[in-house]
Backbone as CSV, one residue per row, in Angstrom:
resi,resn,N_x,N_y,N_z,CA_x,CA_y,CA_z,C_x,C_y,C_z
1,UNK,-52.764,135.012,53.484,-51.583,135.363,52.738,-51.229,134.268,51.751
2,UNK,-51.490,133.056,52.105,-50.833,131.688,51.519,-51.976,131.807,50.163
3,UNK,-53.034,131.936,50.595,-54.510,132.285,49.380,-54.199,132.977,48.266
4,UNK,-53.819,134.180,48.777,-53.377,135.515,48.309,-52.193,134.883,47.370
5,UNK,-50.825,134.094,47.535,-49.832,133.411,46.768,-50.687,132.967,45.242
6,UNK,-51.194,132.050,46.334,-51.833,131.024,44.973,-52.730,131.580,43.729
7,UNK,-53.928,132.471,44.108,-54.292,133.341,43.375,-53.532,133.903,42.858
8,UNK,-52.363,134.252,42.960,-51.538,135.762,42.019,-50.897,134.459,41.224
9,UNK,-50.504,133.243,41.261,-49.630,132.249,41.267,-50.518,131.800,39.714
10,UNK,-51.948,131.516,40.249,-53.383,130.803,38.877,-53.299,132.105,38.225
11,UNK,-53.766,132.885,38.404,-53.522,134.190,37.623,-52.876,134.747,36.561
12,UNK,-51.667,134.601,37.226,-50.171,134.576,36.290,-49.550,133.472,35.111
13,UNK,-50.543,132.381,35.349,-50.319,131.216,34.367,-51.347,131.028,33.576
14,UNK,-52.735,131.558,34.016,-53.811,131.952,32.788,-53.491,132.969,31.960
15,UNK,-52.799,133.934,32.414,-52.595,135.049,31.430,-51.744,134.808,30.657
16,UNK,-50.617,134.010,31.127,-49.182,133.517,30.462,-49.970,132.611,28.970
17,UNK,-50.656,132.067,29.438,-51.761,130.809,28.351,-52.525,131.651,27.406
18,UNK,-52.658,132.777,27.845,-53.482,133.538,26.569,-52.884,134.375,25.686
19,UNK,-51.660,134.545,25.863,-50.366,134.970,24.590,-50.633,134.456,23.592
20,UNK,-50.518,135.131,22.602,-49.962,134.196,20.588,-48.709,133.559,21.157
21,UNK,-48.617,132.768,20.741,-47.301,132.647,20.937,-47.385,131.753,19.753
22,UNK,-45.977,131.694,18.547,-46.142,130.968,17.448,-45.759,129.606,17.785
23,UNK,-46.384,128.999,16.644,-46.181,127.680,16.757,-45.230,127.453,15.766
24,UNK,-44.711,126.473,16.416,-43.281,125.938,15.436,-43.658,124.565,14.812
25,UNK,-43.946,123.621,13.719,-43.635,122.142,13.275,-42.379,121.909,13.400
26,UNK,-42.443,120.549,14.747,-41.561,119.803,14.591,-41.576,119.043,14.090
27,UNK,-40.389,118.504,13.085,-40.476,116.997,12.047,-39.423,115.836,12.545
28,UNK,-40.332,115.037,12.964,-38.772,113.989,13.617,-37.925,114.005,12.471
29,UNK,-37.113,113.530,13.305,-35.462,113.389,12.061,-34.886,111.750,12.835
30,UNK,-34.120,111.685,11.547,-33.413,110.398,11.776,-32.443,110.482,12.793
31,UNK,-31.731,109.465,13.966,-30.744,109.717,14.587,-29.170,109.709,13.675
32,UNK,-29.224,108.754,12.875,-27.532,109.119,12.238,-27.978,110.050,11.481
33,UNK,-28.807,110.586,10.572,-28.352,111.547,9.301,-28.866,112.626,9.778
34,UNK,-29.681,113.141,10.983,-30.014,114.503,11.467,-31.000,115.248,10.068
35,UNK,-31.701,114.460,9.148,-32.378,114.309,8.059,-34.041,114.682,8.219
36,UNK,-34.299,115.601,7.952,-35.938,115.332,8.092,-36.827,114.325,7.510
37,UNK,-37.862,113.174,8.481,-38.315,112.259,7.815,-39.899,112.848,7.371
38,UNK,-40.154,112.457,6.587,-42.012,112.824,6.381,-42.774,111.938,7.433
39,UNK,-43.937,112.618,7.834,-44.602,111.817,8.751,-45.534,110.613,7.785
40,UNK,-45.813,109.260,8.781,-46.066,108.475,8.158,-47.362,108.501,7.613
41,UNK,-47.605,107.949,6.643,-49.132,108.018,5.550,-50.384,107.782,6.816
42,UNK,-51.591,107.753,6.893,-52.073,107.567,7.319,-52.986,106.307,6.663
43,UNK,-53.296,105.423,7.525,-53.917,103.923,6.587,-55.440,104.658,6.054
44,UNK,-55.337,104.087,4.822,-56.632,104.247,4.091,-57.500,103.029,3.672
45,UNK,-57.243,102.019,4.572,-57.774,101.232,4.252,-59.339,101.080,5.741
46,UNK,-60.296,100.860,5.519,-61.585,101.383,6.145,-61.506,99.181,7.437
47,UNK,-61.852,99.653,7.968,-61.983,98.284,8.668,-62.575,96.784,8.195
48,UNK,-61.733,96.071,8.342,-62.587,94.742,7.703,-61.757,94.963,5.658
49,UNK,-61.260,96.235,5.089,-61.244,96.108,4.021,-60.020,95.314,3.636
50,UNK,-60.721,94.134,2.294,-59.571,93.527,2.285,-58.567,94.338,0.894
51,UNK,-57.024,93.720,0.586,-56.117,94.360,0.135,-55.293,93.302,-1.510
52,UNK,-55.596,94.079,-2.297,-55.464,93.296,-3.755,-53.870,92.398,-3.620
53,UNK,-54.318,91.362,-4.185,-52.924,90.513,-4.111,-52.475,90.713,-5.435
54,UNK,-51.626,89.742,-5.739,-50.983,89.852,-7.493,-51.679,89.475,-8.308
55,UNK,-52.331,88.362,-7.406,-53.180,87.629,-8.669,-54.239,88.214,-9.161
56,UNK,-54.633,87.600,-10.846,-56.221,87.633,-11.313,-56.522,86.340,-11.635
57,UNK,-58.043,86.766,-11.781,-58.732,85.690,-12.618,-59.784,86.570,-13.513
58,UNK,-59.314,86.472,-15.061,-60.196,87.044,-16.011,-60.127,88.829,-15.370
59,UNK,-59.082,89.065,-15.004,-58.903,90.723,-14.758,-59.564,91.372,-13.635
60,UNK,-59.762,90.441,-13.310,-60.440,90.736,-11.782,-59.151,90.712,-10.520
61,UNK,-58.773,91.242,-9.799,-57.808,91.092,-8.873,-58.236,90.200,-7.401
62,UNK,-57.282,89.526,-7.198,-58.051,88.542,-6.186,-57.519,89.147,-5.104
63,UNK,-57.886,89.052,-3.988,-57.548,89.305,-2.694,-56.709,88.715,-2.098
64,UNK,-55.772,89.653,-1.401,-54.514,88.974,-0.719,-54.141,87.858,-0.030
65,UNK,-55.444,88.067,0.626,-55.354,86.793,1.400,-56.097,85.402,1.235
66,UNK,-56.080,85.412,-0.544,-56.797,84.222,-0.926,-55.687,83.751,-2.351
67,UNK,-55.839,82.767,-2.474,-54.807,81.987,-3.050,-55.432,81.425,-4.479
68,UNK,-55.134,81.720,-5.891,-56.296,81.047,-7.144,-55.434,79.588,-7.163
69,UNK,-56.810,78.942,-7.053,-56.350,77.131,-7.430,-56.341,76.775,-8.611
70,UNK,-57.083,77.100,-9.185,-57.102,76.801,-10.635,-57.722,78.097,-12.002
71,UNK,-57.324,77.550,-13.298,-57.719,78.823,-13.805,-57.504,78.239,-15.843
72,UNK,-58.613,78.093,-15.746,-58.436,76.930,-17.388,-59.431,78.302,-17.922
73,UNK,-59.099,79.440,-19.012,-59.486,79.619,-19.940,-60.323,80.745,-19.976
74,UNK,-61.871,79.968,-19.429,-62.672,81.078,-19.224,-63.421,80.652,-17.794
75,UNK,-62.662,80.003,-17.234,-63.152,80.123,-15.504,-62.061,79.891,-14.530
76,UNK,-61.733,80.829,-13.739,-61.317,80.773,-12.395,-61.310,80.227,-10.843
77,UNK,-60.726,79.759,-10.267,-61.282,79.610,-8.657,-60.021,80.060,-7.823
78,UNK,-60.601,81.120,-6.480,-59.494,81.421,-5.532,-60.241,80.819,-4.393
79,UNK,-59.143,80.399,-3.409,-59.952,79.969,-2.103,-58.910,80.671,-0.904
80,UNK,-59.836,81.027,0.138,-59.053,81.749,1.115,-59.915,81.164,2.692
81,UNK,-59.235,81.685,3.417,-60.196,81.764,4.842,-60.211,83.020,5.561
82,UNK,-60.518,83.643,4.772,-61.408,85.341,4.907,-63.016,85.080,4.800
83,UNK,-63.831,86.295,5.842,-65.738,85.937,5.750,-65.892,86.403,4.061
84,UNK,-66.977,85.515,3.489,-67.685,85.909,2.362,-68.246,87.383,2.301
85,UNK,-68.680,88.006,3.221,-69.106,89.109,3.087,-67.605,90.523,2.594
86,UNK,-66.295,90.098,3.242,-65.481,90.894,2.902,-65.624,90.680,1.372
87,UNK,-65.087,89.536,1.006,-64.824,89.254,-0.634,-65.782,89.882,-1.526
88,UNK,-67.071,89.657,-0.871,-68.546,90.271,-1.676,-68.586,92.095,-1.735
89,UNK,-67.630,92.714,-0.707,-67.526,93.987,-0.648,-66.170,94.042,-1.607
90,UNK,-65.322,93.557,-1.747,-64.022,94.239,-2.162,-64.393,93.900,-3.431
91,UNK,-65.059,92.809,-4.353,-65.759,92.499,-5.667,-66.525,93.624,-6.224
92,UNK,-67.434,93.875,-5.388,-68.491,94.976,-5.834,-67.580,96.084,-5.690
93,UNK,-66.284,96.403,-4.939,-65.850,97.883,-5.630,-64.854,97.828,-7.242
94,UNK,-64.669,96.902,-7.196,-64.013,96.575,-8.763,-64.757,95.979,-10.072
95,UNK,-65.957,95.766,-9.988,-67.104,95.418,-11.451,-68.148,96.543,-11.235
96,UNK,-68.759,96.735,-12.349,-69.672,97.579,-13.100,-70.678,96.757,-13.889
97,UNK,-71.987,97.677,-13.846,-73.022,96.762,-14.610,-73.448,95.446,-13.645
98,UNK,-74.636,94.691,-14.844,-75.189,93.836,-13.908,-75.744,93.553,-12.816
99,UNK,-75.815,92.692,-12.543,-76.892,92.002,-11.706,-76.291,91.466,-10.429
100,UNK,-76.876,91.684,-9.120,-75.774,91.505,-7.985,-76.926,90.845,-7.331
101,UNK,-76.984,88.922,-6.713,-78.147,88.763,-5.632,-77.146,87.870,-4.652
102,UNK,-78.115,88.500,-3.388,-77.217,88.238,-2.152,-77.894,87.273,-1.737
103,UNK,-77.669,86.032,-1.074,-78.576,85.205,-0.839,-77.749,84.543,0.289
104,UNK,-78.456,83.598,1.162,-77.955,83.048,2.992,-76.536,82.562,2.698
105,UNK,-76.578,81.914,1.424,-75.413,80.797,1.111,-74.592,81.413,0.107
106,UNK,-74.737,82.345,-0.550,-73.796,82.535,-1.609,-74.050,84.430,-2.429
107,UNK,-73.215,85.054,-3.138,-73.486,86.257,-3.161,-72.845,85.811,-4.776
108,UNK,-73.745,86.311,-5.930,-73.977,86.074,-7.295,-73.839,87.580,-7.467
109,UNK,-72.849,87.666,-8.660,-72.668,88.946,-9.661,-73.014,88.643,-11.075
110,UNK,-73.758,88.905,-11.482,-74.078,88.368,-12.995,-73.823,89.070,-14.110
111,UNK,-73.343,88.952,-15.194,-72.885,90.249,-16.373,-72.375,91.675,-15.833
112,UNK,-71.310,91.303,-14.917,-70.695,92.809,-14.635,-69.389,92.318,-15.232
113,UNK,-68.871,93.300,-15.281,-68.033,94.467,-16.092,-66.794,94.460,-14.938
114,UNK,-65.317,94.200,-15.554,-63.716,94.790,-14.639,-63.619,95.588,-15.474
115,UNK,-63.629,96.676,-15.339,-62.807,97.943,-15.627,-62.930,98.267,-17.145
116,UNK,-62.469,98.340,-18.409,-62.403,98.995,-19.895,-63.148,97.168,-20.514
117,UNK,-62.956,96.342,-19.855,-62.662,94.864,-20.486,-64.325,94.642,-20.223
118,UNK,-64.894,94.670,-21.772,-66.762,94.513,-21.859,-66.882,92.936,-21.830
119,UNK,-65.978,92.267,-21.272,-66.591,90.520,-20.871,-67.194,90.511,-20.400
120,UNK,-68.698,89.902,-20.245,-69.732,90.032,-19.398,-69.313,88.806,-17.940
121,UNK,-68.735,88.815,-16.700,-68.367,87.884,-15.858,-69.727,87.361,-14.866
122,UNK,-69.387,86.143,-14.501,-70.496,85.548,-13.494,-69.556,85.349,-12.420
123,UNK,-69.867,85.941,-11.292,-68.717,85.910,-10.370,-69.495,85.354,-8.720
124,UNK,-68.995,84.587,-8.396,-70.076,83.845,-6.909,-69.109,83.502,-6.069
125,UNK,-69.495,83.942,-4.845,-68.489,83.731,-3.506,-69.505,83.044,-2.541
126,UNK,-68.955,82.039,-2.072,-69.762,81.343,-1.294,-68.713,80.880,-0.067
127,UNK,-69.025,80.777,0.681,-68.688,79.462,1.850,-68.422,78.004,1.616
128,UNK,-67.690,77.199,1.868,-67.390,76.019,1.599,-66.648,75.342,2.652
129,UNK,-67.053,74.014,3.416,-65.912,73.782,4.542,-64.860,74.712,5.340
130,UNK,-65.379,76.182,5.368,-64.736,76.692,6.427,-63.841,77.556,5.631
131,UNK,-63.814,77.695,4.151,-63.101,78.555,3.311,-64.270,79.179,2.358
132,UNK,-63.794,80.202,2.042,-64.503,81.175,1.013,-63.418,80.573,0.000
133,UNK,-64.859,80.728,-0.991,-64.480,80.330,-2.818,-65.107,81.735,-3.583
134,UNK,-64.370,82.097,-4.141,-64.402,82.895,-5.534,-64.178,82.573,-6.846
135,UNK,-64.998,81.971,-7.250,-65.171,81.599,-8.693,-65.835,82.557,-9.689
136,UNK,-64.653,82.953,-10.885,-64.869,83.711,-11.714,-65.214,82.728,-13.340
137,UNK,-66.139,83.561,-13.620,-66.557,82.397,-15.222,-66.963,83.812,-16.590
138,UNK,-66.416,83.760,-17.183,-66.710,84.620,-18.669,-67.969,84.236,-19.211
139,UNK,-68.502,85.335,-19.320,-69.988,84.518,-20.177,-70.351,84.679,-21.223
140,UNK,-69.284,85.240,-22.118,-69.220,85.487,-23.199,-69.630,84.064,-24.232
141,UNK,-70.628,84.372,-24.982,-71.473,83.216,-25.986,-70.300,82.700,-26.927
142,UNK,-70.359,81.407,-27.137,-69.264,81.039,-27.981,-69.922,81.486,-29.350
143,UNK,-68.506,81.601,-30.095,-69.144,82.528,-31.940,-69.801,81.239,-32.861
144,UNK,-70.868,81.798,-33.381,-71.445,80.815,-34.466,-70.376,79.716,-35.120
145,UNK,-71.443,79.028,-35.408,-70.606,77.920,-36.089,-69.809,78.227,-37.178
146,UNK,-69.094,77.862,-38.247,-68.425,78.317,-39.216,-69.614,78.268,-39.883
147,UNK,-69.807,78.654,-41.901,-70.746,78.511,-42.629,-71.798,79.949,-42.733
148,UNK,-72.263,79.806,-43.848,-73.276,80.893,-43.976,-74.346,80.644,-42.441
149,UNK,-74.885,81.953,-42.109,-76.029,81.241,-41.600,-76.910,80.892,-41.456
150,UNK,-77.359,80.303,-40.949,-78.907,79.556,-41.411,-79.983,80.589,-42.315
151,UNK,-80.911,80.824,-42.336,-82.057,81.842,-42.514,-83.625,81.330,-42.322
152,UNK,-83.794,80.102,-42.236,-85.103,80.137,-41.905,-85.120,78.805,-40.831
153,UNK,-86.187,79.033,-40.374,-86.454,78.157,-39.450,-85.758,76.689,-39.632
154,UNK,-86.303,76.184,-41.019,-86.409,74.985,-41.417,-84.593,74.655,-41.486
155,UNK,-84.177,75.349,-42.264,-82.509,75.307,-42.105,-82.140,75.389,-41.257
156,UNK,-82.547,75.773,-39.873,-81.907,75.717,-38.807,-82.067,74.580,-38.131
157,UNK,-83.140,73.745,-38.355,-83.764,72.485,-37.526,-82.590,71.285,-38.651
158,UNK,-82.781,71.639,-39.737,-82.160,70.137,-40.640,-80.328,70.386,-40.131
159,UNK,-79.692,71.749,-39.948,-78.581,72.015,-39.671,-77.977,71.333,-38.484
160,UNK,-79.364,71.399,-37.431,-78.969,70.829,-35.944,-79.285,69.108,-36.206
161,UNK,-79.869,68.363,-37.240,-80.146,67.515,-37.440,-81.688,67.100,-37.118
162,UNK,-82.293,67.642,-37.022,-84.073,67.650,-37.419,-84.794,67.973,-38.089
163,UNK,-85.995,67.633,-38.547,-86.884,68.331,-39.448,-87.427,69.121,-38.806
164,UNK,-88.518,70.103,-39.692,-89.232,71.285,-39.341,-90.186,71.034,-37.916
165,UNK,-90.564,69.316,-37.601,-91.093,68.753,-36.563,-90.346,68.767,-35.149
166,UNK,-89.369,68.671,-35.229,-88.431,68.194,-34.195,-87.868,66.901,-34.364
167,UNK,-88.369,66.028,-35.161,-87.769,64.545,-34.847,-86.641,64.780,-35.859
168,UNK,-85.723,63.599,-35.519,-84.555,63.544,-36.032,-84.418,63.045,-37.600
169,UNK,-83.474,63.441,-38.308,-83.462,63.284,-39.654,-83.243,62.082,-39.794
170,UNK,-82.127,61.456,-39.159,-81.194,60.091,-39.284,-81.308,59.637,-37.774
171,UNK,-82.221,59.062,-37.458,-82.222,58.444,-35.942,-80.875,57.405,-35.697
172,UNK,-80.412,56.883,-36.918,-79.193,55.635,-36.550,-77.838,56.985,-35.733
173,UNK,-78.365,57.898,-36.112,-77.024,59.236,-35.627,-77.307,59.251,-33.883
174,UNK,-78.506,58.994,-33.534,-78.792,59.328,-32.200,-78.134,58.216,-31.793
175,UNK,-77.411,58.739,-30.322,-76.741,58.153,-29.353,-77.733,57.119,-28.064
């Protein structure tokens, strides 16, 4: 008889479970304003990824958790104590173009590209006493000298101060 209970008892709560029954969204709400809140974003940031700080160097955005020490012109340096390999991933999603070599001690970007800005950058993250360095450098060629320019060989050797040989025009000029 007690069998007989329990069976009619499982029975009655599998069938109860196989109803539609609609579903309602609940949205928490605030306790004073009785306000519906949106549920929170979900992180999009992937593990290990690091997160852009304010700073640049040469339009490159440095990473949050690295600090730029210096920054004269057309070269940069940030130093942090984050692994080289993060910095070398969050770099390569912000340049284009060029030349990328990974090597035991240091990870080289050569003539890539930030974003619309065609500066060709040399960008190297290495290890150093226990901190990662990011040094950014422009490699943009400085512009010719002022003056027509040269056109033949020979004008170009007497211009730099040599003859068509190599030796010097005015040796008292050599240092």
């Amino acid at each position: 008889m007690q069998r007989a209970a329990i069976y009619a008892t499982a029975l009655a709560l599998v069938t109860a479970c196989r109803k539609d029954v609609p579903q309602v969204e609940v949205m928490p709400t605030t306790a004073a304003a009785g306000v519906p809140t949106a549920p929170k974003p979900v992180d999009h940031l992937a593990a290990g990824e690091l997160v852009e700080g304010k700073e640049k160097i040469l339009g490159l955005a440095v990473p949050r958790e690295m600090k730029q020490q210096y920054f004269f012109g057309n070269e940069g340096l940030a130093v942090g104590e984050v692994e080289p390999e993060l910095v070398a991933n969050f770099v390569r999603a912000r340049v284009s173009g060029g030349k990328l070599t990974v090597g035991a001690s240091q990870t080289l970007f050569e003539s890539v590209h930030v974003g619309a800005d065609m500066r060709p950058l040399r960008i190297k993250i290495e290890r150093a006493k226990g901190k990662c360095l990011l040094e950014v450098r422009d490699m943009t060629p400085p512009p010719p000298p002022p003056g027509p320019p040269a056109q033949t060989d020979a004008e170009r050797w007497r211009r730099a101060g040599f003859d068509p040989n190599g030796k010097p025009i005015d040796p008292s000029q050599l240092k």
